[in-house]
C-alpha positions in Angstrom: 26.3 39.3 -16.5 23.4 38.7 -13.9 20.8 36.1 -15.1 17.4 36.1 -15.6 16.7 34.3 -12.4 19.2 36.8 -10.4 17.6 39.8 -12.3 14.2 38.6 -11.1 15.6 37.7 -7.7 15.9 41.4 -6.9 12.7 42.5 -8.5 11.1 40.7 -5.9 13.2 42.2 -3.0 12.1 45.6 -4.3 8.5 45.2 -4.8 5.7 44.2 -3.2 4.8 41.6 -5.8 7.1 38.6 -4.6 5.5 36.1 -6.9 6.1 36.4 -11.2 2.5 35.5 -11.9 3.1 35.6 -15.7 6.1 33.1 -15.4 4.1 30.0 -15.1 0.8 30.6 -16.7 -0.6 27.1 -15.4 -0.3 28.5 -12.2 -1.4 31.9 -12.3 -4.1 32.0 -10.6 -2.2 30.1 -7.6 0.7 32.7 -7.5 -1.9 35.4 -7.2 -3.7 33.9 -4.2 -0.4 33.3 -2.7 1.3 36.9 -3.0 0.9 37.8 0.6 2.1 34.4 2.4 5.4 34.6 0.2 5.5 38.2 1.1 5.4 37.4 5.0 7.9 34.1 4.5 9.7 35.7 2.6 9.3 33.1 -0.8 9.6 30.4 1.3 6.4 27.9 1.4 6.1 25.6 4.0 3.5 22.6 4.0 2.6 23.1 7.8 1.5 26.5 7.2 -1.2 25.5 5.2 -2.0 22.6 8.1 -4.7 23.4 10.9 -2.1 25.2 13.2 0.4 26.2 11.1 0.6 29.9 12.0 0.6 29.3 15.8 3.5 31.0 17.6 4.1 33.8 15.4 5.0 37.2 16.3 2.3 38.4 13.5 0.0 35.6 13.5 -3.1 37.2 12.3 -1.4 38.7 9.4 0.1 35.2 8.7 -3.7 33.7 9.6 -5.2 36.0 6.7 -2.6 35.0 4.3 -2.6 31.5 5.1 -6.9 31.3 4.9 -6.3 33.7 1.6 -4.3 31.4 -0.5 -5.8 28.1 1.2 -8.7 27.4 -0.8 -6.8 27.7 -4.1 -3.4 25.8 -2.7 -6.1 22.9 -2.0 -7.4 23.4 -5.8 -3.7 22.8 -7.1 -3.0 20.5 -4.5 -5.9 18.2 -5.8 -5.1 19.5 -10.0 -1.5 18.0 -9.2 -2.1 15.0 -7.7 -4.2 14.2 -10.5 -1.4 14.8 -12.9 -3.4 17.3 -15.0 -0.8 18.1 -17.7 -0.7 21.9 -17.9 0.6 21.8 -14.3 3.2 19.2 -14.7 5.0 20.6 -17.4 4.9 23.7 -15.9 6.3 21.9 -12.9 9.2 19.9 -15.4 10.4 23.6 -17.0 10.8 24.8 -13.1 12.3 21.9 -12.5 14.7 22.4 -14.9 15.6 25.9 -14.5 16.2 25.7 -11.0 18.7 22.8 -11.5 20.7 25.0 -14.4 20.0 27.5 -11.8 22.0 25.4 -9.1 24.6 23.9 -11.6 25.1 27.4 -12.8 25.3 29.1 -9.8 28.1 26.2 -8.1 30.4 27.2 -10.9 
């Protein structure tokens, strides 16, 4: 039997939507913002990309330039909302947490 995460896994591969917006209220509005970045990496989120030059060198950098100045404003929001420990976000962040390491304990067996 496939779990959730699995199940949701290859949602994402199919659609266009590559972020659950709905699976961490908290950070809804983040998710949204940040639908076409994880579409062009693919889920993955790397710091530098949301640095001065972090689009530099790739093949389609003014696609990844329009993501990147898309979602920046509101990854600088959270950013900021984190680091100040606001609790809606942090135990958002614990119950991720959390899933991903049953996730990766599961998933080793």
């Amino acid at each position: 039997v496939p779990s959730s995460t699995q199940q949701c896994l290859r949602a994402m591969v199919t659609s266009d939507v590559k972020l659950d917006v709905d699976a961490f209220p908290a950070f809804r509005e983040l998710l949204v913002d940040c639908q076409d970045y994880a579409a062009l990496s693919g889920c993955r989120f790397q710091a530098y990309a949301f640095e001065s030059n972090g689009v530099t060198g790739k093949a389609n950098a003014e696609e990844w330039k329009a993501a990147v100045q898309k979602a920046m404003p509101r990854v600088k929001e959270f950013r900021k909302r984190v680091q100040a420990q606001e609790a809606g976000l942090v135990a958002s962040i614990d119950v991720a947490y959390r899933l991903i390491s049953a996730e990766g304990v599961r998933s080793g067996i």
